[in-house]
N, C-alpha and C positions, 0 to 999 in steps of 0.2 A: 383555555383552548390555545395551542398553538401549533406551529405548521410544523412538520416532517418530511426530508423529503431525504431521497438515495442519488447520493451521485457516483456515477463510474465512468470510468475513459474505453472508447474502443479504438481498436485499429482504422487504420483509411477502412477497410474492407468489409469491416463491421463487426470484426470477432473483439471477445471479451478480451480486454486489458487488465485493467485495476479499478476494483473496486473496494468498498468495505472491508472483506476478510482478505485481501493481498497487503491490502495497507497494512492489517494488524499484524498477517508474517512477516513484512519486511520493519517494522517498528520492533517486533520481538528478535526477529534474528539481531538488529541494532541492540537491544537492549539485554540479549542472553550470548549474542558471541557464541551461536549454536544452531542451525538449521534442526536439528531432532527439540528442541527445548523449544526453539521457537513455535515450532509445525504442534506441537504437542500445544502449547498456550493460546494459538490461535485455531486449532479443529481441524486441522490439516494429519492427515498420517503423514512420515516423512516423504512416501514416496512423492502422494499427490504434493507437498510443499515444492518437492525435485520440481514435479512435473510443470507444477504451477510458475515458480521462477524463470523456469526457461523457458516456457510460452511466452512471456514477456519479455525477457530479454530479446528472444530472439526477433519480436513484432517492433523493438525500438532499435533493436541494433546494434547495444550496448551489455556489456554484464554487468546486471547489480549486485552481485554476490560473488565473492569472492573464499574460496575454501581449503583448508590446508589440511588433511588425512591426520588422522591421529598416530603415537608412535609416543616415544617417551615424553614429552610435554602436552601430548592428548592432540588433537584436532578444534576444526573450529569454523566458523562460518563469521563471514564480515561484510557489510555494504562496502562496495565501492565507492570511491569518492562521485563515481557516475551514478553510482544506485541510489546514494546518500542526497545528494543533488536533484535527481527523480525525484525523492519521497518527499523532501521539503516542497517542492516545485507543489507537487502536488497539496501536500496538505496548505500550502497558500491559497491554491483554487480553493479548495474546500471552505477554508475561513473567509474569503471574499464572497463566494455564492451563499453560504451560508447567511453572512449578512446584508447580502441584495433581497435573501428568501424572505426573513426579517423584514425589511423594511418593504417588501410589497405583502408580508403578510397584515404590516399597520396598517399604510394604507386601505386595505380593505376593508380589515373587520373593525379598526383600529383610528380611525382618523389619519389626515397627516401627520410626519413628525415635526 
């Protein structure tokens, strides 16, 4: 047995931010250098990826994504050093709650540690 649990951020307002599948767009666009490649890897069509990114941009205030039109060296999709910033931020909460979730799920079922 062990615990599972979903974590996401919302705006003050209460609307979705970032969750699970925004993380794995913005980790693929980091790691394909392509919003279509990424949006494709993580379930997204590219529009809703479009759509998706700039919800959140526009809820923090910041662009995380940064993109150049294609032409004779192609196009391309990049975290911003502000987006890039975001994502680790984030996945440090992730690994921090993660291991609080852990250690109250010993406690419980599990003894102290």
């Amino acid at each position: 047995m062990r615990p599972r649990a979903k974590f996401w951020l919302e705006a003050e307002d209460g609307r979705y931010l970032m969750g699970p599948r925004t993380h794995r767009l913005l980790r693929a666009i980091e790691a394909t250098g392509s919003l279509k490649a990424a949006a494709r890897s993580a379930g997204f069509s590219y529009r809703a990826a479009w759509s998706r990114v700039r919800e959140v941009e526009a809820a923090l205030g910041f662009p995380l994504v940064a993109s150049r039109s294609g032409g004779e060296r192609g196009g391309g999709s990049r975290l911003t050093p502000e987006g890039r910033a975001f994502l680790e931020a984030y996945e440090r909460f992730l690994a921090e709650a993660e291991r609080g979730l852990a250690r109250a799920f010993q406690r419980a079922f599990g003894g102290e540690e």
